[in-house]
C-alpha positions as CSV (number, residue, x, y, z in Angstrom):
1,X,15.6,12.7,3.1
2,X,12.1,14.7,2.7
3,X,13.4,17.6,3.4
4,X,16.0,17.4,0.8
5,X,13.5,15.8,-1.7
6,X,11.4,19.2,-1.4
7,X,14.4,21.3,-1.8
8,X,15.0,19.7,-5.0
9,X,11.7,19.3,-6.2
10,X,11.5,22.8,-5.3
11,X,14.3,24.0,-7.8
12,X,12.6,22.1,-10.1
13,X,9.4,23.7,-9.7
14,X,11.0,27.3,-10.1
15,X,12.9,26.4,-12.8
16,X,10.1,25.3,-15.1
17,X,8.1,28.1,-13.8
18,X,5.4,25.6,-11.5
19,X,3.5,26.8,-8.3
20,X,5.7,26.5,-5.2
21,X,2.8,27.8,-2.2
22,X,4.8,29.2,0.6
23,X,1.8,27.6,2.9
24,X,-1.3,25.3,2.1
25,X,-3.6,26.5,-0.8
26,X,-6.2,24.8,-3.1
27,X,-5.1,24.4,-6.5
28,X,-6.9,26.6,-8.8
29,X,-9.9,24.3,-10.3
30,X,-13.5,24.7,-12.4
31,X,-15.7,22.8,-9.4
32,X,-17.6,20.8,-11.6
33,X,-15.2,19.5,-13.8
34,X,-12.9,18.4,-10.9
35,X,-16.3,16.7,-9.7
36,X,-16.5,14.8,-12.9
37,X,-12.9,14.0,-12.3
38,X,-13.0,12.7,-9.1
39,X,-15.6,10.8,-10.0
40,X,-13.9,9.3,-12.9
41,X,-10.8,8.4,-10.5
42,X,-13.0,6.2,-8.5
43,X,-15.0,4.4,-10.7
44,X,-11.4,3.5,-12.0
45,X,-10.3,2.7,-8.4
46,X,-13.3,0.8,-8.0
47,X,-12.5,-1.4,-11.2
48,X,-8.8,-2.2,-10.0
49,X,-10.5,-3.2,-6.6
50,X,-12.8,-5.5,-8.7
51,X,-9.9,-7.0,-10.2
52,X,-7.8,-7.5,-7.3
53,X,-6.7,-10.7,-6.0
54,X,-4.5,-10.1,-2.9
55,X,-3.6,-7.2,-1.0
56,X,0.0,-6.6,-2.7
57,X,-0.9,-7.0,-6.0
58,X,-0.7,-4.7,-8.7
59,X,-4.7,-3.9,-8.8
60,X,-4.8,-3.1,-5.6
61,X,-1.9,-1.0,-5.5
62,X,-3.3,0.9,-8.2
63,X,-6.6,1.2,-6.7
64,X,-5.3,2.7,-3.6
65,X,-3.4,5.1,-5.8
66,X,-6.6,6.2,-7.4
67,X,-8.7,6.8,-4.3
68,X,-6.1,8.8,-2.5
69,X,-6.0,10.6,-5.8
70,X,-9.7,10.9,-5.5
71,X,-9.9,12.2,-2.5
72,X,-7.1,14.9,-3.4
73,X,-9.1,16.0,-6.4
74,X,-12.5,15.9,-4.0
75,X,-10.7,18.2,-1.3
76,X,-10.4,20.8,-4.1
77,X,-13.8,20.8,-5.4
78,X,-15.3,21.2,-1.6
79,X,-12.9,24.0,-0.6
80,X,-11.5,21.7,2.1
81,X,-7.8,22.5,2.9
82,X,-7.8,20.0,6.2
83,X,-8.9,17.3,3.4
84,X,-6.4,18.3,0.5
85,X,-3.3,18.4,3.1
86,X,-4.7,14.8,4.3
87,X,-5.0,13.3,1.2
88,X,-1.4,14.2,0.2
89,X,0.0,12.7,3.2
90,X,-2.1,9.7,2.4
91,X,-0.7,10.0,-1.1
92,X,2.7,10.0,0.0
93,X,2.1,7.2,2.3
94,X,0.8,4.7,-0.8
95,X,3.9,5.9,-2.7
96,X,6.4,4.8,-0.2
97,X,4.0,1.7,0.4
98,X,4.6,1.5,-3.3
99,X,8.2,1.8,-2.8
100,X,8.5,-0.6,-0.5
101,X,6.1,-3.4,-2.2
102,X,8.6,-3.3,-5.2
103,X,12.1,-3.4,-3.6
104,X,12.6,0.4,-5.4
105,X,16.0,1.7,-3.9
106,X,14.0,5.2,-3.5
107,X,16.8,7.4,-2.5
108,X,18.9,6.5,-5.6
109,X,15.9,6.6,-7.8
110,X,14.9,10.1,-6.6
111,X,18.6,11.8,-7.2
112,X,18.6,9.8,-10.4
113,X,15.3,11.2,-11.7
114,X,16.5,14.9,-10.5
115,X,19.3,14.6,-11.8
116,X,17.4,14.2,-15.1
117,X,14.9,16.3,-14.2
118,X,17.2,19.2,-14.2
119,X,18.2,19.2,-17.5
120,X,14.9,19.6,-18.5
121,X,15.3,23.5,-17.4
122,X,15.2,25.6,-20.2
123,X,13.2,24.0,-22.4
124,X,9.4,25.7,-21.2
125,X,6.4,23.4,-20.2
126,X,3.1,21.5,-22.5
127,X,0.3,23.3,-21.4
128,X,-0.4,20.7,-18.6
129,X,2.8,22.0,-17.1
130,X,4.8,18.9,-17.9
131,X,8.3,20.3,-18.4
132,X,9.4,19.7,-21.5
133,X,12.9,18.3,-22.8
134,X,15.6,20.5,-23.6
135,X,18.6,20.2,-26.1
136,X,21.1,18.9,-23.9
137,X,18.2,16.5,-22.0
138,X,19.7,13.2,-20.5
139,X,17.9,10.5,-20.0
140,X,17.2,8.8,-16.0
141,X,20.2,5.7,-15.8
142,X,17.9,3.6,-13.4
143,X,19.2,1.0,-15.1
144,X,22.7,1.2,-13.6
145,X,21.1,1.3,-9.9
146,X,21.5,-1.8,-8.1
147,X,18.8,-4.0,-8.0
């Protein structure tokens, strides 16, 4: 399923214009304001931690989102590939822990959710490269998946 989830994510990426690295390569940052970032990310990760109360609930799920998301953002700032490509297969680990710890039917979610995706095409991108929605957009029916 991976592979097939980066060949679609893939399209996506070319057809709203986003990077697609044909091999690993630091996002293009300002140093110091990914610091700040980074650092903002885990004093947040730090407060969900605070406010956990077991190991699967929400808090805690979120705080391990936030570190790994930390540590993705730090990789940048210290010019570290080896650390970037780890944290995003930590990242992708939490996800599919996140996946898992909710029941989420990820296969149909993901086609669903490309399926939508791709009628974004078309429509250009906000300036944080979010694609935007075109005229003939339709909606994710996660709703019809079963449960």
């Amino acid at each position: 399923m991976l592979t097939a989830a980066l060949q679609c994510v893939s399209e996506f990426h070319r057809g709203i214009g986003a990077a697609v690295a044909g091999s690993p390569v630091l996002l293009e940052a300002d140093r110091r304001h990914a610091a700040q970032l980074a650092q903002s990310l885990r004093e947040l990760s730090q407060s969900c931690e605070r406010a956990t109360r077991c190991p699967g609930d929400l808090s805690a799920r979120v705080a391990l989102n936030l570190e790994e998301l930390a540590e993705f953002v730090e990789a940048h700032v210290q010019g570290n590939v080896t650390a970037m490509l780890d944290a995003v297969g930590d990242r992708m680990y939490v996800l599919l822990g996140d996946a898992l710890a909710t029941g989420t039917p990820l296969e149909q979610v993901f086609a669903e959710v490309h399926r939508s995706n791709m009628t974004k095409i078309g429509a250009g991108c906000t300036a944080s490269g979010k694609a935007c929605k075109a005229e003939g957009y339709s909606a994710p029916q996660l709703g019809k998946l079963p449960s």
